[in-house]
Structures are given as structure tokens and as C-alpha cells.
C-alpha positions in Angstrom: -176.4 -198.4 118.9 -178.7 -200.1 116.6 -178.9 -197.6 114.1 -174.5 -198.1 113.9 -175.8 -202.0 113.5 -178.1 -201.2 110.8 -175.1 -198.7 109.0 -172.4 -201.8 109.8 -175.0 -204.2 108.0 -175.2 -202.3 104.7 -172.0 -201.1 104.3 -171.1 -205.5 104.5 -174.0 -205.8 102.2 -172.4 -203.3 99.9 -169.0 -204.7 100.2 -170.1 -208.4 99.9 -172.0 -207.2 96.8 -168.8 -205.5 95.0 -166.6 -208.6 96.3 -169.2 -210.9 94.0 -168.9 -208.7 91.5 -165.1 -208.5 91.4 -164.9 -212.3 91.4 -167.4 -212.5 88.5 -165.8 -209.8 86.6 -162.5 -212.2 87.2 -164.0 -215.0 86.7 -165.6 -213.8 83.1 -162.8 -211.4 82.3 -161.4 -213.4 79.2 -164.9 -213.3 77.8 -165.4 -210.1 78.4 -162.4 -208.6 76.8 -163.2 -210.6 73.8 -166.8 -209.2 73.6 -165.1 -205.7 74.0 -162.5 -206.4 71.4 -165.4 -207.4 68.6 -167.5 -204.4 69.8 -164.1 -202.3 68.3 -163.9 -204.5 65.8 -167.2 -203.9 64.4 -167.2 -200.1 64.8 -163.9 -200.3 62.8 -165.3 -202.6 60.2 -168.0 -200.5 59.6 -166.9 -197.4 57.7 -164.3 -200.0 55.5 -168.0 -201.9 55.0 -169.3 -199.2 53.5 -166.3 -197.9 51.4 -166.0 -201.6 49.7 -169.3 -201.0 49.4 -169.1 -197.8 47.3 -166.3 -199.1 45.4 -168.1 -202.3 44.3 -170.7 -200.1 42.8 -168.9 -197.8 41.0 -166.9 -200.8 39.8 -170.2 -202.0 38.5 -171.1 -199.0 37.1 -167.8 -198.7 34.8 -168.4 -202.4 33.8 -171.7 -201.0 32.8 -170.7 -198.3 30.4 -167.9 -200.5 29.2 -170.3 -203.3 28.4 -172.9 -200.4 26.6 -170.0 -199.5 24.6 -169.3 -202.7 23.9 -172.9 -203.6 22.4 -172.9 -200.1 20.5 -169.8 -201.6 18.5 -171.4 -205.0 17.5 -174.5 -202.8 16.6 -172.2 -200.7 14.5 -170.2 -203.5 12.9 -173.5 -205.1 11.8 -175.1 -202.4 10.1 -171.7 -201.7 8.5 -171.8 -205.2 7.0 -175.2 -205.4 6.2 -174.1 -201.8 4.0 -170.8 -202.6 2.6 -170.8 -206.9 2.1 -174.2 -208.1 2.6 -176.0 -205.5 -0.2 -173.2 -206.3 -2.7 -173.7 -209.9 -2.3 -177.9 -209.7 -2.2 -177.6 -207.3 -5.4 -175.8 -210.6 -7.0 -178.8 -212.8 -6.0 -181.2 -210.9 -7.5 -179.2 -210.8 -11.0 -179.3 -214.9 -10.6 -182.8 -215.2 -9.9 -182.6 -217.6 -7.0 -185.4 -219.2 -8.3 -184.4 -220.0 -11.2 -181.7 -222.5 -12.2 -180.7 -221.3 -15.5 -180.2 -218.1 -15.3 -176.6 -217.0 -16.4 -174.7 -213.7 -16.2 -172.9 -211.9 -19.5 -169.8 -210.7 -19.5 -170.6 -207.3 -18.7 -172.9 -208.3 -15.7 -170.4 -210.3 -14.5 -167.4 -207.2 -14.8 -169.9 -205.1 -12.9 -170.3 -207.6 -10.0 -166.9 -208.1 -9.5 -165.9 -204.8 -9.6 -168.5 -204.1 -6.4 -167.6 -207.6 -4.5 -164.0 -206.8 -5.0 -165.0 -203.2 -3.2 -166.7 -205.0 -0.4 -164.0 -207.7 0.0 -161.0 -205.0 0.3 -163.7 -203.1 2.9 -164.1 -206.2 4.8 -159.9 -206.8 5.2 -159.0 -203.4 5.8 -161.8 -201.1 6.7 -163.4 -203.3 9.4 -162.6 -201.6 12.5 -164.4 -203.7 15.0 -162.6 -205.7 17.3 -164.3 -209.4 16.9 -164.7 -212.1 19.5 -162.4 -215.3 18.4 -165.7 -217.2 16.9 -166.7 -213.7 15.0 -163.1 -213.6 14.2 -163.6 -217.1 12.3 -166.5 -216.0 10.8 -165.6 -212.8 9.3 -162.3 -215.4 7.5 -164.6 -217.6 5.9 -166.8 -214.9 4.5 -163.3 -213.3 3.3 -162.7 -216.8 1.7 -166.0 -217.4 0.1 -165.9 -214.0 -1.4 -162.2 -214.6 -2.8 -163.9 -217.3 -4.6 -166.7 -216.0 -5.9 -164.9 -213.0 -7.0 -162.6 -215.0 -8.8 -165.4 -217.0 -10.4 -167.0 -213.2 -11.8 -163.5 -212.9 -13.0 -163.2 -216.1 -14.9 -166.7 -215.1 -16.8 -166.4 -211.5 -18.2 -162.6 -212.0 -18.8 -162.8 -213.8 -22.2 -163.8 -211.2 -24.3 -163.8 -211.6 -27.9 -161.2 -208.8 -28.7 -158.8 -210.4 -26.1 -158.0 -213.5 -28.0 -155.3 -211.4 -29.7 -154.7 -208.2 -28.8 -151.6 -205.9 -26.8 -151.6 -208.5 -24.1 -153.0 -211.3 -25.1 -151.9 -214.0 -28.0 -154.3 -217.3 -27.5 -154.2 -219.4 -30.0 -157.2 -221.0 -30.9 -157.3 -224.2 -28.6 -156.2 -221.9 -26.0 -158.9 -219.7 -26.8 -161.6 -222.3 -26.7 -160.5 -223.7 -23.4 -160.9 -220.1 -22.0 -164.4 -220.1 -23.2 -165.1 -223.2 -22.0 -163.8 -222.4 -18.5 -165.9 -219.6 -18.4 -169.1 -221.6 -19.7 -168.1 -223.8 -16.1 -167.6 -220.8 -13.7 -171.5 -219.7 -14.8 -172.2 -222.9 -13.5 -170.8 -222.7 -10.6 -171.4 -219.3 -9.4 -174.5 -219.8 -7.7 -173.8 -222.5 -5.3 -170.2 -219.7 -4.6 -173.0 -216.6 -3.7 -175.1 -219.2 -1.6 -172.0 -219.5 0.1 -171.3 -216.0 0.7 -174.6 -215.5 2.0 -174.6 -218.3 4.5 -170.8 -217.6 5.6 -172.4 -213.9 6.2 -175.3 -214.9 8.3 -173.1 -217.0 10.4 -170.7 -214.1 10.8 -174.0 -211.9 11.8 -175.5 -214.7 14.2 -172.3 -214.6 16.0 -172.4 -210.9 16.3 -176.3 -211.2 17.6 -174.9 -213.8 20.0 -172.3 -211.8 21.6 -174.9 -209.0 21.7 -177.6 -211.4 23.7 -174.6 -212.1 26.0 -174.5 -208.5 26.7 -177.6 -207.9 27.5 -177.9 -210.7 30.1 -174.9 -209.0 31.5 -176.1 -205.9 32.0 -179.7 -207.0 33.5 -177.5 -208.8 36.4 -175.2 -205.7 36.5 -178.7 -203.3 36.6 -180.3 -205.9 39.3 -177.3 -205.5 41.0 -176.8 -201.4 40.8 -180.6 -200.9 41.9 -180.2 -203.1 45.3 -177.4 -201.0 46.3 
């Protein structure tokens, strides 16, 4: 008899237990079906984590290479103009002494520096490949503009040569003449202060070129910073 007591006891115990149970499961069942939903939430989010993941760094990584390229062709374009504009132009320098205020070119001097600046003009309109930021772009049109001048200038000095006062082509006659020579004279004059301004309108073209290759850089240090955390 007692031990059916005892068995009656413990199966209420269980019973009473599972009743509290099922009212708290009730009671909390909004809650818990939210906590359950999140838990698939989570183990659906992530795989698609980690694929965004891989895609963000190969994204990076082709942003890389694309800025690389990128600096390789400002790299290139500088060298190019340092060979094809910026020689030309320093070879004219030297013939003008710099230093020295009175130095003038002959006619024959002057012919042979045109001919070569005329070269490196035509290379900088047509054989300048380099796609150009909008402030290189700028730059690159007033070296263009200073070297139409100066070229001109060369022109103006070796053209009055003494057999062309009257020959096929020519028929000055002698007040025409002397005003040719005398324009000539003034374009010796001037032609320093036009290759000074070559030279500065090409070292503002090439400082804009460095700039856009610092820019790069600083670019691709975040980009690396970025690639080596992942």
C-alpha cells in the first residue's frame, strides 16, 4: 500500500513538473520561436557572409591590378616626355646659356631648333597615347601652346635669309626687307623668356603626372592593408 503511495506521488510529481513546463513553454513561446527563427537565420547568413566576403576581395584585388596598371602608364607617359619634349626643349637652354643674357641664336641654330621642337610638338598632339586626368589634360594644352610659340619665334629668326629677299618666292622690297630683319632682331629677344615658358609649362604637366601617381600609391597601401586582413 505505501509503496503504490510512494509510485502515486512521483508520477504527480512528474506530471506537475511537465504541466509547469508546458505553461512556461506557453507562456515564453513567442520568444522562443523568435530565438529559433534567428538561430536559422544566422546559419543561413553564414555561408552568404562568407561569399560577400570572397567577392569583396577579389573585387579588391582587380582594383589592385587596375590601379598598378594605371601607375605603370603615368610612369610611361613621363619618361616618354622627358625623351621626346623635355630633351628638345633642355637642348635649346643650353644653346641660350641660361646664364647669360645676351646670348643670341644664328639663323642656322635657330633652323635646327625648330626643326626638332616642331618634332616634339607634332609627338606631343598625336603620338601621346596616355589617357590624362582633366588637370594633366590642361597641362599637357598649355605646354602645346607654349611650344607653338616658341616654335614660331625659331621660325621668325632663321627665316630672313639674305638670298630670300628676292628670289622664286620671295620679292621684298627693301623696307619690307628691313622690317623682316628687324622682326627677327625682336624674336631673339624674346625667345628666352618663350623656352622658360616651355620648361615651366612642362614641369607643371610632370608635377601633375607625379601627383596622380602619389594618389595611387596611397590607394593601393589602403587596398594592400585591406587585402592582408582578409
Amino acid at each position: 500500500m505505501i509503496a503504490l503511495m510512494g509510485q502515486a506521488l512521483v508520477a504527480y510529481g512528474i506530471w506537475t513538473a511537465l504541466g509547469g513546463l508546458y505553461s512556461l513553454v506557453d507562456h515564453w513561446q513567442t520568444l522562443i520561436t523568435g530565438f529559433m527563427a534567428l538561430g536559422a537565420a544566422y546559419l543561413t547568413y553564414r555561408p552568404v557572409r562568407e561569399q560577400l566576403k570572397l567577392t569583396q576581395t577579389q573585387s579588391n584585388a582587380v582594383m589592385r591590378d587596375m590601379l598598378l596598371n594605371r601607375q605603370k602608364e603615368l610612369q610611361q607617359a613621363q619618361e616618354a616626355i622627358e625623351e621626346k619634349v623635355y630633351n628638345a626643349v633642355t637642348k635649346l637652354s643650353f644653346a641660350l646659356d641660361i646664364f647669360s643674357t645676351d646670348k643670341k641664336l644664328d639663323n642656322d641654330d635657330a633652323f635646327e631648333f625648330s626643326q626638332s621642337l616642331t618634332r616634339a610638338m607634332a609627338w606631343l598632339r598625336v603620338r601621346y597615347v596616355w589617357r590624362n586626368s582633366v588637370s594633366v589634360e590642361m597641362a599637357r594644352t598649355k605646354v602645346d601652346e607654349s611650344l607653338e610659340k616658341l616654335v614660331s619665334l625659331l621660325d621668325e629668326i632663321w627665316g630672313p635669309h639674305a638670298d630670300q629677299q628676292n628670289d622664286d618666292i620671295h620679292r621684298y622690297t627693301k623696307a619690307e626687307w628691313a622690317k623682316v630683319l628687324r622682326r627677327s632682331d625682336e624674336a631673339k629677344e624674346e625667345i628666352q623668356n618663350a623656352n622658360f615658358d616651355v620648361i615651366n609649362a612642362l614641369n607643371a604637366m610632370m608635377m601633375e603626372i607625379s601627383r596622380e601617381i602619389r594618389a595611387i600609391d596611397s590607394k593601393l597601401s589602403k587596398l594592400d592593408d585591406v587585402l592582408l586582413s582578409a
